[in-house]
Structures are given as structure tokens and as C-alpha cells.
N, C-alpha and C positions, 0 to 999 in steps of 0.2 A: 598030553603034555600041556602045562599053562602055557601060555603065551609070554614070549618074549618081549620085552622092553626095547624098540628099536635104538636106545643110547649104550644099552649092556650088549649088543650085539656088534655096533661100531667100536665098541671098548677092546672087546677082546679080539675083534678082527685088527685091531691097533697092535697088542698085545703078538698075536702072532707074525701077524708083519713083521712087529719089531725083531723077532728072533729071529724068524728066517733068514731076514738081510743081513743078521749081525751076525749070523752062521761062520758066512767065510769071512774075513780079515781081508783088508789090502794084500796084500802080501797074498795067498791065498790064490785072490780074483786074479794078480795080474799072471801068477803060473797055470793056473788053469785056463786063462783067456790064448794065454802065447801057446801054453801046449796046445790048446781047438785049434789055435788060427795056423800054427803052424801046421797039423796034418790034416787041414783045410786046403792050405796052400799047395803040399806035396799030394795029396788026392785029385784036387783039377791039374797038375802037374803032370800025373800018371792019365788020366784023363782025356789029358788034348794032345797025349801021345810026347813020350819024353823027347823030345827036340829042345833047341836052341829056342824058338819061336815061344814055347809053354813053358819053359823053365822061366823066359821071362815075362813072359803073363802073369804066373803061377806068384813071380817074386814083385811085381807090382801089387797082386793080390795082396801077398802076405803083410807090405809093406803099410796097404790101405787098411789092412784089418786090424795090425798094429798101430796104428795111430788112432784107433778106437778104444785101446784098452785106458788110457787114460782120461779117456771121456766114460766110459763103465764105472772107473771110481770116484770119480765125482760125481756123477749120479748116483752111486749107493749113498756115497758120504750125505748127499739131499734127502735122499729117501729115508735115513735112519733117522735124520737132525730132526725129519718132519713129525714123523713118529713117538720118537722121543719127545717132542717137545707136547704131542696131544697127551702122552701118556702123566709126565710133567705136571700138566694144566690140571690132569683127573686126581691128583693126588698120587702118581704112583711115585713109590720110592726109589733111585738104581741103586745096583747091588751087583758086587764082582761074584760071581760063583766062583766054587771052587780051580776051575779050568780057566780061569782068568777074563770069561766073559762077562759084560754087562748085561743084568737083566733089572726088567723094573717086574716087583712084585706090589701088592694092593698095600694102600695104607696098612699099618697097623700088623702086617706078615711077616715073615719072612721065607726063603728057599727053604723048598722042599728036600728033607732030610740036615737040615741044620736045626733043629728044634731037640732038644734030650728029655725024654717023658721021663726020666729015672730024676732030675734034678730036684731040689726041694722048692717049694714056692715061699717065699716069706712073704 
């Protein structure tokens, strides 16, 4: 294999990142955070033996774990803005796909499968 360009290598580790985090949606993160935290909560629950004493253990838990989900989306929301904004910098373009996600594709591209080889060129 040639060798890589270590600036083409940060590009598309950019590129990925960006998808991954933009994968789930707010919305999304904060049901599947509350659904973890919640059978988090009910597993050390069952755990320290279902009493009075662990049901409120359990619900101090769940309470502390829930006050982290809104610290979870504001850290994605950073994590994408960062991303975005190197991809931005390189020239890439955003682009809703069809599923109503933003992607950035390279200068000069478009998504893959939005292209029509049948059309005519003038």
C-alpha cells in the first residue's frame, strides 16, 4: 500500500466521527440514556436486596445518573460543532440525506446514490 498522508488520515477520522455522533439525535441519546440509567438503577436495586434501604439507594442512583443526561447532550452537541466546524474549514460541503441527516461530503460530490448515470450531460 502507498503510504498515507497523515492530513488525509485526520480528514476522514473527522469524517467519521462526524457520523457516528450525529448517528443518534437528542431525542434519541436522552431515551436510551434514561432507559440504561433506569435498569441501572433497578439492577443495583435487586442487587442490595430489594428493601426500603436499596430502593433508596437505587433511587438516589437513578436520580444522579439522570442529571447526567443533560450534561451527555451538550457534550455531543460540542463534539459535533467541533467536527463540523474542521470538516467546514477542509472545504466539505453539509448535505441533508435522504433520512433527514446531515452529512458533509468532499468538495465538488455529492451522496452516494443521489447521482443518475442515465441523465444527459450538456
Amino acid at each position: 500500500m502507498p503510504p498515507l498522508m497523515p492530513d488525509a488520515v485526520e480528514l476522514l477520522r473527522a469524517r467519521i466521527t462526524y457520523d457516528l455522533a450525529a448517528r443518534c439525535s437528542e431525542k434519541q441519546l436522552r431515551v436510551i440514556a434514561s432507559v440504561g440509567f433506569t435498569a441501572a438503577s433497578v439492577g443495583l436495586c435487586f442487587q442490595l436486596g430489594a428493601d426500603t434501604t436499596a430502593a433508596l439507594i437505587a433511587g438516589i442512583a437513578w436520580v444522579a445518573l439522570m442529571g447526567l443526561v443533560p450534561v451527555l447532550v451538550v457534550g455531543n452537541r460540542r463534539y459535533r460543532a467541533k467536527y463540523a466546524a474542521r470538516l467546514r474549514a477542509c472545504g466539505f460541503t453539509p448535505v441533508t440525506d435522504q433520512s433527514g441527516r446531515l452529512r458533509y461530503v468532499p468538495p465538488g460530490r455529492q451522496l452516494p446514490g443521489h447521482g443518475n448515470p442515465f441523465t444527459s450531460r450538456a
